[in-house]
N, C-alpha and C positions, 0 to 999 in steps of 0.2 A: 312715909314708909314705902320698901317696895314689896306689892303684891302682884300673884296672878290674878289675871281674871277671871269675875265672878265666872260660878258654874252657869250662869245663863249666859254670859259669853262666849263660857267654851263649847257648849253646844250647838250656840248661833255659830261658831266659827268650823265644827265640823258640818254643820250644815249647810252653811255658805261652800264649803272646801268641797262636799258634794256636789253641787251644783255647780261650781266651777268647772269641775272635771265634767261633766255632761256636756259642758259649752253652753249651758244655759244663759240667757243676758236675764239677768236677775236685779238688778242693782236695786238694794233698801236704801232709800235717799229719806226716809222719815219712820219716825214713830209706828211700830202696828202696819207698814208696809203702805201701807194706803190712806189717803185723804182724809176717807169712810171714819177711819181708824178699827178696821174688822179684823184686824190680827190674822190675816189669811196669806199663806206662803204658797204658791204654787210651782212644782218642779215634779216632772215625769217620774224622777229616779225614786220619790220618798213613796215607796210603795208602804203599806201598813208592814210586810214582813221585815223589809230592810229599815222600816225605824225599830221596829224591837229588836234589832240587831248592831245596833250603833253601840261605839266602844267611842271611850276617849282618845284620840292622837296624839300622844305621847311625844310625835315628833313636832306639837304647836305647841311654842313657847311665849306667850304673848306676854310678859314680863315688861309692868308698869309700874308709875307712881302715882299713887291716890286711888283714895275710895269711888267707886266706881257706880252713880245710881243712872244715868242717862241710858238706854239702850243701842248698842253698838250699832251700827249704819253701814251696807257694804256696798262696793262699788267697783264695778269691772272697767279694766282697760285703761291703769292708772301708769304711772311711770314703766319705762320698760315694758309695758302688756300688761302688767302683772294687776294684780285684781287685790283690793284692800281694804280692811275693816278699819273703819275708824272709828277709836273711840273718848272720851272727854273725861275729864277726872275732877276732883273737889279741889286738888292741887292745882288745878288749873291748865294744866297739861291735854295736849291736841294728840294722838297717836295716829298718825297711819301704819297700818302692818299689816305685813304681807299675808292675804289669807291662807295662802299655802303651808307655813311655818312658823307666822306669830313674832320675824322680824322687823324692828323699825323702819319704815322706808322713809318718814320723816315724823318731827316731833317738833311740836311749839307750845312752852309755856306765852302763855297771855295777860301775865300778870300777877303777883302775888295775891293768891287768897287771904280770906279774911276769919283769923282764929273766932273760937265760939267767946273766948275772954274781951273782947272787943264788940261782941254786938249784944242787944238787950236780952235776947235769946233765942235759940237754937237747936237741933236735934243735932245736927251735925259741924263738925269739927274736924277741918275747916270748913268755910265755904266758899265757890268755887264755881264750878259748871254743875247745876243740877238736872236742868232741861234738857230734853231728847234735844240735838240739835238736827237740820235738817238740810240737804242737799238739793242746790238746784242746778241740775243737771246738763241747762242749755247754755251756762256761763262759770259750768265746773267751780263753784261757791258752796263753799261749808260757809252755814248761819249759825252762831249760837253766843247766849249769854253768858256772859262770867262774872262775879261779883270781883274786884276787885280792893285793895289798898295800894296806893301810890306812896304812904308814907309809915306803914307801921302798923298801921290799925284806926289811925286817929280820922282818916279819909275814907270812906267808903262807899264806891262809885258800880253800878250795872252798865259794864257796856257789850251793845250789842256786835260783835265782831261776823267780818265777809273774809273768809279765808279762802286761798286757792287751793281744791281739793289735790293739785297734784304736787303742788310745793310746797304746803301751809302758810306760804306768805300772806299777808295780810292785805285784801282791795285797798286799790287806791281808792280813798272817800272815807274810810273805814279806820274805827268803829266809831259807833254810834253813843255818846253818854247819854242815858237817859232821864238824869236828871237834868241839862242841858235844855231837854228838848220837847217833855213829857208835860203838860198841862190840861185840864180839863174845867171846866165851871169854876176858876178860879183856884183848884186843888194843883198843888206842885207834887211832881214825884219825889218823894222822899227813899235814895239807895237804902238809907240805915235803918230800914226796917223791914223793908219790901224781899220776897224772897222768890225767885223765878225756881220753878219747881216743874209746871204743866211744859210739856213737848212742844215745840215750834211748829209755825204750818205757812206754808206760802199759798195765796190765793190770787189768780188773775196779776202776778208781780209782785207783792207786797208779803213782806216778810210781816206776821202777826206772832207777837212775843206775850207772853201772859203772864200776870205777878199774884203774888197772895199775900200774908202772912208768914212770920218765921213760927211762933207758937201763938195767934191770938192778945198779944201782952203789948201793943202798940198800938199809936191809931191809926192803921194802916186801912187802905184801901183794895179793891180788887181792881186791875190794869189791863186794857189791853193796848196795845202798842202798838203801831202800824208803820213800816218803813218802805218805800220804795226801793226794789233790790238795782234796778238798773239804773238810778241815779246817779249822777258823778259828784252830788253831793247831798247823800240821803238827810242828814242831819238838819238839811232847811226843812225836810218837806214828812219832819214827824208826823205821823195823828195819833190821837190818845182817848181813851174812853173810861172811866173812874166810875165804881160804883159807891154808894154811899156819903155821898159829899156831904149832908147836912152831920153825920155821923160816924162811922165807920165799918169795916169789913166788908162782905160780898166775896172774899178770896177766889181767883181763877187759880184754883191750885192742885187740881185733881191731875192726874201723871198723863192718863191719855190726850190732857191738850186743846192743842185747836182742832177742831175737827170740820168738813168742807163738801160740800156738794159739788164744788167743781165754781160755784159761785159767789157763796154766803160761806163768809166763817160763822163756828158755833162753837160755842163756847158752852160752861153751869159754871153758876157761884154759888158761894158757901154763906155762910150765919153771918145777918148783920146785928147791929148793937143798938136795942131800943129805938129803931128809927119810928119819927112819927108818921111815916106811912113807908108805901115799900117802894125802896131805894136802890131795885138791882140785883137783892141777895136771894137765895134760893131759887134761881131760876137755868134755864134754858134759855139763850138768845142766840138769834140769828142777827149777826151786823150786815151792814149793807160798808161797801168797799170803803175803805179808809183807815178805821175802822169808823162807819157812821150808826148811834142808835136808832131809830123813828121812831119807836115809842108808843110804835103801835101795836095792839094785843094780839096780831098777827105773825108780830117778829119776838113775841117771849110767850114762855109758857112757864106760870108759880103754883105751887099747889095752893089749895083754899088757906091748907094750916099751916102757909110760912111761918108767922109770927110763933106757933107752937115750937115749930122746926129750930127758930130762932135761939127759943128760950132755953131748947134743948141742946143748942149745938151739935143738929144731928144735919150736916152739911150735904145739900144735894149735891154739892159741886167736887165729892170726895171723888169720882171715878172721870170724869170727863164726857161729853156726848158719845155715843157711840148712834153714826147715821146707818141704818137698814131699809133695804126694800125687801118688800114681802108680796111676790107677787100673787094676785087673787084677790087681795087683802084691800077691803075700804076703812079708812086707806092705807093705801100702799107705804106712804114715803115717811120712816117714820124717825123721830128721835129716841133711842133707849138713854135715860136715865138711872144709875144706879146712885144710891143716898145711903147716907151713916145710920138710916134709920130701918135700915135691913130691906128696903125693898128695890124692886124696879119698879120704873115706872115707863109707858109707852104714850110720846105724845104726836100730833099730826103735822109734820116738819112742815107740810105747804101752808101751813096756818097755825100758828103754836096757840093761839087760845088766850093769852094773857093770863088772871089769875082765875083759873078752871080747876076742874076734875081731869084729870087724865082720862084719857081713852080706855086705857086698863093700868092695873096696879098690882103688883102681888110679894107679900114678902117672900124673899127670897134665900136668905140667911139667918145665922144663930146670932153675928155676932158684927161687927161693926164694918162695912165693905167700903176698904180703901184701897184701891187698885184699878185697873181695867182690864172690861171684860171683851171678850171676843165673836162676832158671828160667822156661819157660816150657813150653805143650804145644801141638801142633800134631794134625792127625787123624793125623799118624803115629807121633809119640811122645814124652815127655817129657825135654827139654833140660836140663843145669846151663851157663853159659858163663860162660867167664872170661878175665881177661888169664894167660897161660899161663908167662910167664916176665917177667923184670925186665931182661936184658942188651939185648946191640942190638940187637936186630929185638922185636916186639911181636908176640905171637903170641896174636891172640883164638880160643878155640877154644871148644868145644860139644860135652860128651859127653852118650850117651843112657844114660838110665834103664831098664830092661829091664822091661817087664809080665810077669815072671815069677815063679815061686815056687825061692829067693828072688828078689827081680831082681839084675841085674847092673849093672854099668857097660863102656858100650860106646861106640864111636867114632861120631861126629859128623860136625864138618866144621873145619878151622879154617882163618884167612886168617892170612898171614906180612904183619906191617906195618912194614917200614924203617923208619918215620917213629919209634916208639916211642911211647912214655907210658905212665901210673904211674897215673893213675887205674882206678877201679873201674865196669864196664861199667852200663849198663841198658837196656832190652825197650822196646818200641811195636810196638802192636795198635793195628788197628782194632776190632777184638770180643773179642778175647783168644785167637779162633784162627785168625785171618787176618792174613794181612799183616805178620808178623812182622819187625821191624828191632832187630838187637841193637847198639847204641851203642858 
């Protein structure tokens, strides 16, 4: 079908179009803006009074096909000058358009998606590109997954695609199947059931892709994937990491992704299934480049009552890492965790702990938190903000991080919103400590 873009596009798109005109270099080449994954946008122009004065631009028409869950990606100084939103569809469709007016500047399907009558099961219909794709900027590459059929339905293959962000043509080398190429302790990737959902992230070169489940109803694994982006033939030199092998589950499926200190990617996974001991799932882990695990209680952090967590299906791995520094704070360098089981949790990123107590813990919500949430610091203190529950009212709140030794988690501010929605917040700065506006 063709639709506009979601209202969170069109905003991103008058926001981008604001920043453009400023001459800002702005470019969002990934999920939440940054590495961190903190959902913080900085631009001189978004003063607090000129965002309660944003109107919709009537004159952006960004007119697509397909359902649209990825968050859009912008990027200055594409074809012609001209500065471009791209964004990824369930149909499988590539958009570049122009931020200015929301015209195509190029468009690549990459494959026929794959109807929901064709897989075991599914929320969504078709499917297609679900993951944030991500840009890397020193070799002008769009990264992202697509589930694919080559034959109708009866094939169903995840490949990982190197587009050129100013053509959409397709790297030479590229794409990546990863069934082809994905092995771990003997476990193969299996396309027809696996469901790439979590945002992409590039760390030190390596493109890391993340898999989960479509609805829990297979014996699916949690994946992460690891590619070399400047290889000329990525496809030899997979790496792949499986949780759950003697059983199932662990899903990396939470929307914010891979998330990266500049060194380690980090990932959370979700509920495994009766494993005889613990296998991966409910966690926080730090890899080491490839993706490699070590296995050490240094590089994961599980809460005591995984196996509770398990029986409940109450997924830590619903939101994604979100990395913060909290300076003051012993320590400082920290992982937020947010779980199906209404809380956060804070663990100590230079040493996760294995299976421990968190640092601190606080429920946080009414009601089941699947989304990501966003930080930010002001001269008073450091923020986590989220959408707080899913039922009727929408409740965006903000707790504080405590500078203390250890810190804590303490109360904020939040607004009650009738209206509702299901998306996942983010930040505008003017400097990064002014003028805060949480979306």
């Amino acid at each position: 079908m063709k639709s506009l873009l979601s209202i969170f596009c069109l905003v991103l798109a008058i926001f981008f179009k604001a920043v453009a005109l400023a001459s800002a270099q702005v470019n969002v080449t990934q999920f939440h803006n940054h590495q961190s994954r903190d959902g913080l946008y900085m631009d001189p122009a978004f003063t607090q009074s000129a965002a309660a004065n944003l109107t919709r631009d009537l004159n952006f028409d960004g007119t697509i096909v397909g359902n649209v869950y990825a968050q859009p990606l912008y990027i200055e100084g594409g074809p012609g000058g001209k500065a471009m939103i791209i964004v990824a569809t369930e149909s499988n469709n590539v958009y570049a358009l122009d931020a200015g007016n929301g015209t195509i500047i190029w468009q690549r399907n990459v494959g026929e998606p794959v109807s929901a009558d064709d897989l075991v099961c599914t929320k969504l219909d078709p499917m297609g590109i679900t993951g944030t794709p991500i840009v890397d900027l020193a070799s002008r590459a769009l990264f992202l997954d697509a589930m694919i059929t080559p034959d109708g339905g009866t094939t169903k293959k995840h490949l990982i695609l190197s587009l050129n962000v100013d053509t959409g043509d397709i790297n030479p080398g590229w794409p990546v199947d990863v069934e082809a190429t994905a092995t771990y302790n003997g476990i193969h990737f299996d396309p027809s059931i696996q469901m790439q959902r979590p945002a992409l992230g590039i760390v030190g070169k390596i493109l890391y892709v993340g898999y989960g489940s479509m609805r829990d109803c297979s014996p699916f694994h949690g994946w992460l994937v690891g590619v070399p982006i400047d290889s000329p033939d990525p496809s030899s030199l997979v790496t792949a990491w499986a949780a759950a092998t003697k059983t199932r589950g662990g899903a990396i499926w939470g929307v914010g992704g891979i998330a990266s200190d500049g060194k380690n990617p980090f990932v959370t996974t979700g509920n495994t299934f009766s494993p005889p001991d613990w296998e991966g799932g409910e966690a926080v882990i730090r890899f080491q480049p490839g993706p490699i695990f070590s296995g050490s209680p240094a590089d994961y952090w599980v809460p005591e009552n995984w196996l509770t967590l398990d029986g409940l299906d109450f997924d830590l791995g619903s939101s994604g890492p979100l990395l913060v520094d909290v300076p003051g704070a012993t320590p400082s360098h920290l992982v937020v965790a947010l779980s199906k089981d209404l809380k956060m949790y804070l663990v100590n990123r230079d040493n996760l702990g294995g299976i421990s107590a968190p640092i601190a813990e606080s429920v946080v919500a009414s009601s089941t938190i699947i989304q990501a949430a966003v930080t930010y610091r002001t001269n008073q203190s450091t923020y986590v903000a989220l959408r707080a529950n899913n039922d009727g009212n929408t409740v965006l709140s903000a707790l504080r991080i405590t500078a203390t030794n250890p810190p804590t988690i303490a109360s904020g501010w939040n607004v009650d919103r009738s209206a509702g929605g299901c998306g996942s917040p983010f930040v505008t700065s003017t400097d990064g400590n002014n003028n805060m506006v949480v979306w």
